[in-house]
N, C-alpha and C positions, 0 to 999 in steps of 0.2 A: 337447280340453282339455290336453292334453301339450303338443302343439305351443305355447301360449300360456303355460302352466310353466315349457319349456324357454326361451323367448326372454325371459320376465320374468326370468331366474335369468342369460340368458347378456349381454342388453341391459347394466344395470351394469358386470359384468366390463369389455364392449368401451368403455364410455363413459369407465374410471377408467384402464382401460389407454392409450389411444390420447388421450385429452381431458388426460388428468393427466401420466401417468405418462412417457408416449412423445413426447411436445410439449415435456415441461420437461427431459427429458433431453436434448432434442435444440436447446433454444434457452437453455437455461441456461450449458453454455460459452464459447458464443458471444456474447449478448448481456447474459449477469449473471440473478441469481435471482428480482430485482423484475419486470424482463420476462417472464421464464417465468411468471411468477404472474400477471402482466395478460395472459398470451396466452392460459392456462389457463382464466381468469373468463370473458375476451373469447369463447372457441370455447364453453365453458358456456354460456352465455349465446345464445349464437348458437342454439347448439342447440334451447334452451326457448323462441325467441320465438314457437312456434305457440303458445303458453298465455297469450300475451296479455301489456300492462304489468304485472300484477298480479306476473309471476311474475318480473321485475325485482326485485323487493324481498324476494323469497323465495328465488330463486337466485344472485342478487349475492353475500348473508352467508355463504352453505353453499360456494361456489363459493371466497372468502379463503378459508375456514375449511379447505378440502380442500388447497387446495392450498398454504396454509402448512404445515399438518401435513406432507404428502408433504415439502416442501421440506426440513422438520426431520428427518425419521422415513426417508425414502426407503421408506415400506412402505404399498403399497396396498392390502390385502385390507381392514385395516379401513374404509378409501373404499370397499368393494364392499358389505360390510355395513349 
């Protein structure tokens, strides 16, 4: 039961860190902010397609929404929450 605590608790952090945070850091100089945010959704997204089309339409919205916020705020704990 820990072991399934600890990785539901740590799974987030590495998804907001590395999906969000470390992808738009690193393709937003280079290619502008609107890219970082379609790269962002794109690997989002990527990520979720074992859940099926359904989760298209549930992960698309929250995916903008994360990663405009980040783009404005540059602050990810609240994306981990």
């Amino acid at each position: 039961m820990a072991a399934v605590l600890l990785l539901t608790a740590v799974r987030p952090m590495i998804e907001e860190l590395l999906g969000t945070g470390y992808l738009m850091s690193k393709v937003a100089p280079r290619f502008g902010m609107l890219t970082a945010i379609n790269a962002s959704v794109a690997l989002r997204l990527a990520c979720h397609l074992h859940q099926g089309a359904s989760a298209v339409v549930i992960v698309l919205p929250i995916g903008l929404a994360f990663a405009y916020w980040y783009a404005n705020t540059r602050r990810l704990f609240p994306l981990v929450v």
